[in-house]
C-alpha positions in Angstrom: -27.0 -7.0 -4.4 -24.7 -9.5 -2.7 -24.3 -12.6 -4.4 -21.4 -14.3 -2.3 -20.3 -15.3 -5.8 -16.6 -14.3 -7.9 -16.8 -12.2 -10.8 -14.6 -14.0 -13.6 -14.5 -11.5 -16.7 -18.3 -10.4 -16.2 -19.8 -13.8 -15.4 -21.0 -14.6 -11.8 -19.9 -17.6 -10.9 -19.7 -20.3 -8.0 -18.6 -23.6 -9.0 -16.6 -24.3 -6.0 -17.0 -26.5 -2.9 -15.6 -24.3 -0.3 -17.4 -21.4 1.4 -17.2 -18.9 4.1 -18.8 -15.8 6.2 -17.1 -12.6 6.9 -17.6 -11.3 10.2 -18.6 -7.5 12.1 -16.5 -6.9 14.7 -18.6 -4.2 16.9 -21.6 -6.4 16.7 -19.3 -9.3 17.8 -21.2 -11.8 15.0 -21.4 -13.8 12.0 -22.5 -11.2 9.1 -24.9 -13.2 6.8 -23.2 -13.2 3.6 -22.1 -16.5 2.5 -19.2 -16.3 -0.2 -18.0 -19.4 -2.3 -14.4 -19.9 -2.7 -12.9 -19.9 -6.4 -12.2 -23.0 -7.8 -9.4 -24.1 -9.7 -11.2 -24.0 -13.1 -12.8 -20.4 -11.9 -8.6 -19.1 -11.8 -8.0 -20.6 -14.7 -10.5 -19.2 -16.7 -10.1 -15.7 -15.2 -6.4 -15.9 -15.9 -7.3 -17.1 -19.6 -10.2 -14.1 -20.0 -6.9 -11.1 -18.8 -4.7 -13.2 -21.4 -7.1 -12.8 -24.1 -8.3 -8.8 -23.1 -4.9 -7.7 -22.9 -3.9 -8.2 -26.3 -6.8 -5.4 -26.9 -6.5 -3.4 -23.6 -3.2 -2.8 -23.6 -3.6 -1.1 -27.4 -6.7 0.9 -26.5 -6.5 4.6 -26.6 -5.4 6.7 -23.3 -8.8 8.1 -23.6 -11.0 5.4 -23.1 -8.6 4.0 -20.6 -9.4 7.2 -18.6 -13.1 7.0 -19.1 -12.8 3.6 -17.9 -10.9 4.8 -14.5 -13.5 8.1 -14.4 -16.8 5.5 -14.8 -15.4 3.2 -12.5 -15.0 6.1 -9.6 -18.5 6.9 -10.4 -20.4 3.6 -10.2 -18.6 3.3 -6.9 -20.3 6.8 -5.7 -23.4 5.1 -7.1 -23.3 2.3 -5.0 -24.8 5.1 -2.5 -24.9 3.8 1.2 -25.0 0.0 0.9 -21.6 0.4 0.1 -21.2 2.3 3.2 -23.2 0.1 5.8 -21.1 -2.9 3.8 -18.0 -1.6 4.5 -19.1 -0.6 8.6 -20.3 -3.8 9.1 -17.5 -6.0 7.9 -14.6 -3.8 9.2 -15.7 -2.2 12.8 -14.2 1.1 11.3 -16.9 4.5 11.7 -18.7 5.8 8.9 -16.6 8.5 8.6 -13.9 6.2 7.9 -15.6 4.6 5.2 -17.2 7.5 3.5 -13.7 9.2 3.4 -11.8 6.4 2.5 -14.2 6.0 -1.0 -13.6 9.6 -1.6 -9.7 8.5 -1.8 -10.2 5.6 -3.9 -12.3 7.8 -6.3 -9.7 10.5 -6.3 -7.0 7.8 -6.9 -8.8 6.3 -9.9 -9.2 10.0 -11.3 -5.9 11.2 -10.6 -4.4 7.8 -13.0 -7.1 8.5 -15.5 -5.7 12.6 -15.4 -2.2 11.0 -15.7 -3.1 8.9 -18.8 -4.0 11.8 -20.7 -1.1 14.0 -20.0 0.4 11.0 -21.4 4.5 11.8 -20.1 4.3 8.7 -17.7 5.8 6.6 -20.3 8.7 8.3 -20.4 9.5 7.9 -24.2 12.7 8.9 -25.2 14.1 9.7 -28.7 17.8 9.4 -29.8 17.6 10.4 -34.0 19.9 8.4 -36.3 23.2 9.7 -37.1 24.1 8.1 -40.6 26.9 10.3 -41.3 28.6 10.0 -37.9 32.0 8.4 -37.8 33.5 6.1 -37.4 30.4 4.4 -37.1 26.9 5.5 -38.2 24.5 5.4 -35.3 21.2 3.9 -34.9 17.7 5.4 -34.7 16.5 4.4 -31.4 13.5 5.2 -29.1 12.0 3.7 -26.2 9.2 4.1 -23.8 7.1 1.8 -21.3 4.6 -0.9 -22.0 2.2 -2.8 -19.7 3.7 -6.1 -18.3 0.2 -8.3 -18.5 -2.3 -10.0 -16.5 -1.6 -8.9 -12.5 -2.8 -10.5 -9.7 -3.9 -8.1 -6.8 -4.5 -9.2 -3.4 -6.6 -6.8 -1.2 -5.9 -5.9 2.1 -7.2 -6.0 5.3 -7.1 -2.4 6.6 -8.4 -0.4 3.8 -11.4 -2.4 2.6 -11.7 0.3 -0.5 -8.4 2.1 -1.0 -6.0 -0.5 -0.6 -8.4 -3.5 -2.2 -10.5 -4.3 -4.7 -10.3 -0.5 -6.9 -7.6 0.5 -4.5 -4.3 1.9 -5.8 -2.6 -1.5 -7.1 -5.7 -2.1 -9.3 -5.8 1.8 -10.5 -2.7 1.8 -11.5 -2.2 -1.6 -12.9 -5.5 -0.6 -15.3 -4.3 2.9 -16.3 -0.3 0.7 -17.1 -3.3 -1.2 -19.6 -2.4 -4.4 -17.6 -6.0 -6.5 -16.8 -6.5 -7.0 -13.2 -7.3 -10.1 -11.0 -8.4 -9.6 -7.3 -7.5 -11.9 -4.3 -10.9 -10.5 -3.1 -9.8 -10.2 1.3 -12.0 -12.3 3.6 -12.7 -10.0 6.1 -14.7 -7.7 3.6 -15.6 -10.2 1.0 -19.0 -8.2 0.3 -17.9 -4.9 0.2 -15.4 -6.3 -1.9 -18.3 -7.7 -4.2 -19.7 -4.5 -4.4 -16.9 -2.7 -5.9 -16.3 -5.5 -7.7 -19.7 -5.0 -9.7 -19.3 -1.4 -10.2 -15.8 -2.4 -12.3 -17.7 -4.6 -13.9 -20.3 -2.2 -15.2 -17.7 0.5 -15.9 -16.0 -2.0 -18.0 -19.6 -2.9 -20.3 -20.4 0.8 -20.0 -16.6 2.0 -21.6 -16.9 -0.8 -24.0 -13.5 -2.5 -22.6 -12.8 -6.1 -23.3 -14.7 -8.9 -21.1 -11.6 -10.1 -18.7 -9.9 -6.7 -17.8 -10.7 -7.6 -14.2 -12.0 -10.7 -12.2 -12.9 -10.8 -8.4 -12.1 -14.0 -6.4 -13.3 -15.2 -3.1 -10.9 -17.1 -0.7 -10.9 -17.8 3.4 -6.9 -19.7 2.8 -4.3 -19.1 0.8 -4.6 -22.0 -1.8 -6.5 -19.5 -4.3 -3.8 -16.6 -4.1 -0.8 -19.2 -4.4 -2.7 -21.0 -7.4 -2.8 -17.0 -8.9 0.8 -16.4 -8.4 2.2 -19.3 -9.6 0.0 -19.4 -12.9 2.0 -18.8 -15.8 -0.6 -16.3 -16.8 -0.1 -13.8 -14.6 3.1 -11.1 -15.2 2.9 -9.2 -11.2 1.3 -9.5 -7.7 1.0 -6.6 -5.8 0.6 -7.0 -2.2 -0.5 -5.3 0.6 0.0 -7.0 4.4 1.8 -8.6 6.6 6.1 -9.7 6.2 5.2 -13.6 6.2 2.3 -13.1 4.1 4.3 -11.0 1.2 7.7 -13.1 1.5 5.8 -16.3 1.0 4.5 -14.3 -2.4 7.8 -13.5 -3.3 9.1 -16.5 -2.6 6.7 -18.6 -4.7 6.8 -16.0 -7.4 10.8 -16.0 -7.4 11.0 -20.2 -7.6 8.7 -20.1 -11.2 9.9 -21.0 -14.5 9.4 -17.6 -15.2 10.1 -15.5 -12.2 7.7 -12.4 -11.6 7.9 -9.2 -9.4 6.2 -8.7 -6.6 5.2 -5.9 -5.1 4.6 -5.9 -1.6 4.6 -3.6 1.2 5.0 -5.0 4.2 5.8 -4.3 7.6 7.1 -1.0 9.1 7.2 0.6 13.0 7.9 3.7 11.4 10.8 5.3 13.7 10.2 8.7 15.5 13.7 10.4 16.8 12.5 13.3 19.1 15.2 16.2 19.3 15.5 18.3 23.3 13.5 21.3 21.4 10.6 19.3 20.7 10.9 18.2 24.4 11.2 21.3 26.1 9.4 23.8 24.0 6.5 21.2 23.0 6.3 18.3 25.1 2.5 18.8 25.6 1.9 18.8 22.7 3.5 16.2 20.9 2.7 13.9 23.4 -1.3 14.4 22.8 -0.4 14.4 18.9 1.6 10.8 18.8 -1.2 9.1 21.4 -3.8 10.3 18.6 -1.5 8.8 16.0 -0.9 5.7 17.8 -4.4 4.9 18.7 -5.7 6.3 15.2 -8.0 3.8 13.7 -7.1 1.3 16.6 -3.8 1.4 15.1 -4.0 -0.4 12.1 -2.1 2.0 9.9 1.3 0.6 8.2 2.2 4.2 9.3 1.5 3.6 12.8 4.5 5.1 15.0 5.7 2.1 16.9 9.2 3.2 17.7 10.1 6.3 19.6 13.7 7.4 20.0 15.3 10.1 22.5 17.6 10.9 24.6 18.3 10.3 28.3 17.2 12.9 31.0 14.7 14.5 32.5 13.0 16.2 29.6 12.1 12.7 27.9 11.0 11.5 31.4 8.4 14.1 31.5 7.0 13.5 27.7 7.3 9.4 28.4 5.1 10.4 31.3 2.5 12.9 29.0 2.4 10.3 26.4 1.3 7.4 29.0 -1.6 9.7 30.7 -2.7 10.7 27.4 -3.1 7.5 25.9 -4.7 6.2 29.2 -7.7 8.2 28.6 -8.4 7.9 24.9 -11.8 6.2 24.0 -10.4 2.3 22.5 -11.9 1.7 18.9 -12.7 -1.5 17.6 -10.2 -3.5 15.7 -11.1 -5.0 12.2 -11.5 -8.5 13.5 -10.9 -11.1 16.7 -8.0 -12.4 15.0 -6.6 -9.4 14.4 -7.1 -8.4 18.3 -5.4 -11.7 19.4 -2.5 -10.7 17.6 -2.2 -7.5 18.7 -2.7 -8.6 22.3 -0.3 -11.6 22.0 2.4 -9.0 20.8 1.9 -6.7 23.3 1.9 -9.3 25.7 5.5 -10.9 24.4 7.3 -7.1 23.9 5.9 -6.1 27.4 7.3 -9.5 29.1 11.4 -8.6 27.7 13.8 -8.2 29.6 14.3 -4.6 30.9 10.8 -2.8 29.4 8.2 -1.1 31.4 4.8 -0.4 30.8 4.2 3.4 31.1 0.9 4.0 29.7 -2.0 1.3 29.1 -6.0 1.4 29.0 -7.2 0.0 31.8 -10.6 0.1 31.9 -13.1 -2.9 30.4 -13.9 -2.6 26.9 -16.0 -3.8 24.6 -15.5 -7.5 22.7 -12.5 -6.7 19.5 -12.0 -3.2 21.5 -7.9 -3.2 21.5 -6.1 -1.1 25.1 -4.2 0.8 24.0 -0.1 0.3 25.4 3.0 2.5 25.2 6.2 0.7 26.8 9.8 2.0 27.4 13.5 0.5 27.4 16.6 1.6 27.3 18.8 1.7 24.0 21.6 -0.9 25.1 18.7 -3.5 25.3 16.9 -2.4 22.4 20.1 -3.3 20.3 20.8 -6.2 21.9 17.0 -8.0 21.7 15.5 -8.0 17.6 13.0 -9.3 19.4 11.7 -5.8 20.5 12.4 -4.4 16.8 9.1 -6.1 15.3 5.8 -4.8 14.4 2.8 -4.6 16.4 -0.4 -4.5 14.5 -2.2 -1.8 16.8 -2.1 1.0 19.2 1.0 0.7 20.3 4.6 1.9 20.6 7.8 1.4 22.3 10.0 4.4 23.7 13.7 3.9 23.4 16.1 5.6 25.7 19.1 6.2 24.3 22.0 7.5 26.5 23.8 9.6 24.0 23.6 10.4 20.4 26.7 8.1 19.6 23.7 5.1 21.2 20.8 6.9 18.8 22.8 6.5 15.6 24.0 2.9 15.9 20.0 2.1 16.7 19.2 3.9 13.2 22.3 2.4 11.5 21.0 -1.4 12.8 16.9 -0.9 12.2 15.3 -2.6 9.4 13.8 -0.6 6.5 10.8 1.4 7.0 7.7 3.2 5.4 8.8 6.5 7.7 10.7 7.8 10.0 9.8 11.5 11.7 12.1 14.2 13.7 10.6 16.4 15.7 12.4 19.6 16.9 14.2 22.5 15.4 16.3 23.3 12.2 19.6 23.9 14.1 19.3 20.4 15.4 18.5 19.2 12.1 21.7 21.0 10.7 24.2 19.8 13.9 22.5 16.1 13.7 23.6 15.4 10.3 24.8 11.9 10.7 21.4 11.3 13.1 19.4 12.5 10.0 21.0 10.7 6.8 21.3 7.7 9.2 17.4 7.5 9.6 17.1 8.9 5.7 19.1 5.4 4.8 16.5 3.0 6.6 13.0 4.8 5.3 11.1 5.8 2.3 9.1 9.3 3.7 10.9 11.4 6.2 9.0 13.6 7.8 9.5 17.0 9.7 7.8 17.8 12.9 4.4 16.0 11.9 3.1 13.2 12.6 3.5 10.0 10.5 -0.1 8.9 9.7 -1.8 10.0 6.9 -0.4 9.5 3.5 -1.4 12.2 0.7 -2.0 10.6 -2.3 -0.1 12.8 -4.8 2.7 12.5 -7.1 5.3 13.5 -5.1 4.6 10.7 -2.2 6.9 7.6 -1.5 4.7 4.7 0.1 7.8 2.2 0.0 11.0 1.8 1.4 13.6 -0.7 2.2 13.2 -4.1 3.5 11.3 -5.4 4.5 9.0 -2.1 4.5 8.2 -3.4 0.6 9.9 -6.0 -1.7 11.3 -3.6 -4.3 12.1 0.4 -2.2 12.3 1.7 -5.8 8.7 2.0 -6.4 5.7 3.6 -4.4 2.0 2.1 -3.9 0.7 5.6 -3.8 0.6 8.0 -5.8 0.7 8.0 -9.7 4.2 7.0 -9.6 2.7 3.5 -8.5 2.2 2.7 -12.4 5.6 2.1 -13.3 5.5 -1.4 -10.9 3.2 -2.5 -14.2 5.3 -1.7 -16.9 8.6 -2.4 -18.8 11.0 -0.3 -21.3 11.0 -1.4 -25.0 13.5 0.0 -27.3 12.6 0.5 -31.0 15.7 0.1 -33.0 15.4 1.8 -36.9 11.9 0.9 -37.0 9.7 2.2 -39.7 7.9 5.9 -38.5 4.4 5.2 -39.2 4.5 1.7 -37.7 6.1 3.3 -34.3 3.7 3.7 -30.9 1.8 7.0 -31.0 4.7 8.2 -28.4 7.5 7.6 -30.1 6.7 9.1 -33.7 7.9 11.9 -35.1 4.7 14.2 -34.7 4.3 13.9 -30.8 0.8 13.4 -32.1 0.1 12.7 -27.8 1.7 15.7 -27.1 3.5 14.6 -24.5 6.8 15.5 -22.6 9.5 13.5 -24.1 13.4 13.2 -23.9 14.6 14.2 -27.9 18.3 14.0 -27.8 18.8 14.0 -24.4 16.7 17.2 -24.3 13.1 17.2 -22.6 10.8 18.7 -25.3 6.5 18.4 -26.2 8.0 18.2 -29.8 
């Protein structure tokens, strides 16, 4: 049942003054949920419960962490469809979208829990003593990573499940053993609330200490800036927009005691298309990126925004291709109307600068928070010259750069700000004769891809869902993926410290059994 109220530790709670209403998109109205806002005393005692639980979560066993992680993926499933209609009424997204979307939050929280009990995440490392060595003896030392403490998690707008409440930056921050408070999003408060409650219940059901994780409601930003500048709290992790994250940053840089943040931000996730691609397969990449571009109304961080090719009649044709085949795909809905006014304000402003042409646009009526689609075109010398044009639009769209030689195509990839991606379509001879075209675009993104599309992110260990500014705040880390628990933790070295009193990773037995570095050596002894 939905409450409207925030979850600190296990308690329900409301004691604030402030309230709001999230809103459905296709239906065009007011949902009828009411939500109160957090309070300042609600914060304080949720950042007060994670103080007090960490000192026992981040000490209990992997094993119970991971039937904490397992439990929670399965009171989600047991939310049933609720959770579903929840999730399609707050968001505009299809069903499909949602039902998938909780089978990738499950699977993330079981992949961490898997990762817990292999146990070689914590990279301990081993260097024996060397009494006899001369001239001077050398130390018994071993380290390994520990959880940094209470994190605040801030949910985002386009992925109501995996990137929110038990999303990846929650998953990961429980399986570090770091307790976990949610800056519950507005636009899906209640499915939010939902998944919220079936943490809860894991948590009572595991037997893990009461203020692990706390869920608060907010319409502003006083409740998330009251989170990240409590001395509690040790991280944020972040998933939206480049003001939104650098004002995080920001706040969390200027503290007594300065904190990361994690944020990924924004990203138009340059394509560089290659005269094989063009003339063996201009079909049918041009009906492949107009399904990427308009996938999920385009409100993927991995949306291509920026397409990059050369002069000449082959690219003419494709620009061509890709305008008539985004002029006839169906418009979804966008997750809310202020959402669609900033998509169609930055349309608007790209399509008004100087020397860019609209060459593909929906132009039929649509429905209300139903976003047209748009590809526009301009040629590289005034792509350079306006940053203007270099900036994100939230939504089905992309801008087609003309460059007149490859000389033009490099200095554009040498000049672009950090990104999530960047793709290259055509053959591996071009790949080998491009080489300064390739490491320039490998410089500026976190995932490059090959002949593929750049939507979609596997969650496994190998993926890198980060990349340089201002893509994310810190390009050595990933927010998918196992990888994304080292953001939670810190390396400790133990220095001569007594065998028996050592963490279960570092002692002599391996009694874990994990994968460790002994002497430099990587060893399960």
């Amino acid at each position: 049942m939905i409450t409207g109220k925030n979850y600190i530790g296990n308690t329900l709670s409301s004691q604030g003054n402030q309230s709001f209403k999230t809103f459905n998109p296709r239906g065009n109205v007011e949902n009828n949920w009411e939500f109160r806002e957090a309070s300042n005393v609600e914060i304080n005692t949720a950042v007060g419960l994670a103080t007090e639980a960490f000192k026992e979560y981040k000490n209990v066993s992997v094993h119970k962490k991971a039937q904490f992680l397992r439990t929670i993926a399965t009171e989600i499933e047991a939310l049933g469809q609720e959770l579903i209609d929840t999730y399609v009424a707050e968001s505009g997204l299809p069903e499909g979208r949602a039902i998938g979307e909780r089978g990738r939050t499950m699977g993330q929280l079981r992949a961490f829990a898997d990762l817990l009990e292999e146990g070689s995440w914590v990279e301990a490392s081993i260097d024996m003593a060397q009494p006899d060595r001369a001239p001077m003896p050398k130390s018994d030392i071993r380290k390994m990573l520990v959880p940094l403490g209470p994190i605040a998690v801030f949910g985002s707008s386009n992925f109501p499940l995996a990137f929110s409440t038990a999303g990846g930056d929650t998953a990961s921050a429980l399986a570090a053993g770091c307790p976990v408070i949610v800056k519950s999003h507005p636009m899906h408060a209640a499915t939010g609330e939902l998944v919220a409650s079936a943490i809860i219940k894991a948590a009572e059901d595991t037997g893990i200490p009461n203020g692990v994780f706390s869920n608060l409601n907010s319409s502003g930003v006083e409740v998330g800036q009251s989170l990240v500048m409590h001395p509690g709290i040790k991280a944020v992790g972040f998933t939206g927009s480049i003001k939104g994250g650098m004002a995080l940053y920001k706040m969390a840089s200027e503290r007594e005691e300065p904190i990361p943040v994690f944020a990924e931000m924004g990203s138009i996730n340059p394509v560089v298309i290659f005269p094989s691609a063009l003339n063996e397969k201009g079909d049918f990449w041009a009906k492949q990126y107009a399904g990427s571009i308009t996938l999920g109304a385009g409100q993927f961080c991995t949306n291509p925004g920026l397409i990059l090719g050369m002069e000449g009649a082959a690219l003419d044709k494709f620009i061509t291709l890709l305008g008539h085949e985004i002029e006839i795909i169906e418009p979804s809905c966008m997750l809310h109307p202020n959402i669609l006014k900033g998509y169609s304000e930055g349309t608007d402003h790209l399509s008004k600068q100087e020397g860019t042409k609209v060459v593909g646009y929906y132009k039929k009526e649509v429905a209300p928070n139903y976003a047209q689609q748009k590809v526009i075109t301009v040629k590289g010398a005034q792509f350079s010259a306006n940053p203007t044009l270099h900036r994100e639009v939230f939504g089905p769209f992309s801008l087609i750069v003309k460059c007149k030689d490859k000389r033009e195509l490099r200095n554009i990839l040498d000049h672009l700000e950090g990104q999530l991606t960047g793709s290259v379509l055509g053959n591996r001879e071009e790949l080998e004769q491009n080489h300064e075209i390739i490491e320039a675009l490998t410089n500026r993104v976190g995932r490059i891809i090959f002949n593929g599309v750049p939507t979609g992110v596997e969650v496994c260990p190998s993926m890198q869902h980060g990349g340089p500014f201002p893509a994310s705040s810190d390009s050595r880390f990933t927010s998918v993926g196992v990888s994304a628990i080292k953001r939670w933790a810190r390396p400790v070295a133990f220095q001569d410290w007594p065998n028996e009193l050592l963490p279960e990773a570092l002692k002599d037995t391996n009694p874990l059994g994990i994968t460790r570095l002994l002497n430099g050596k990587h060893t399960n002894n």
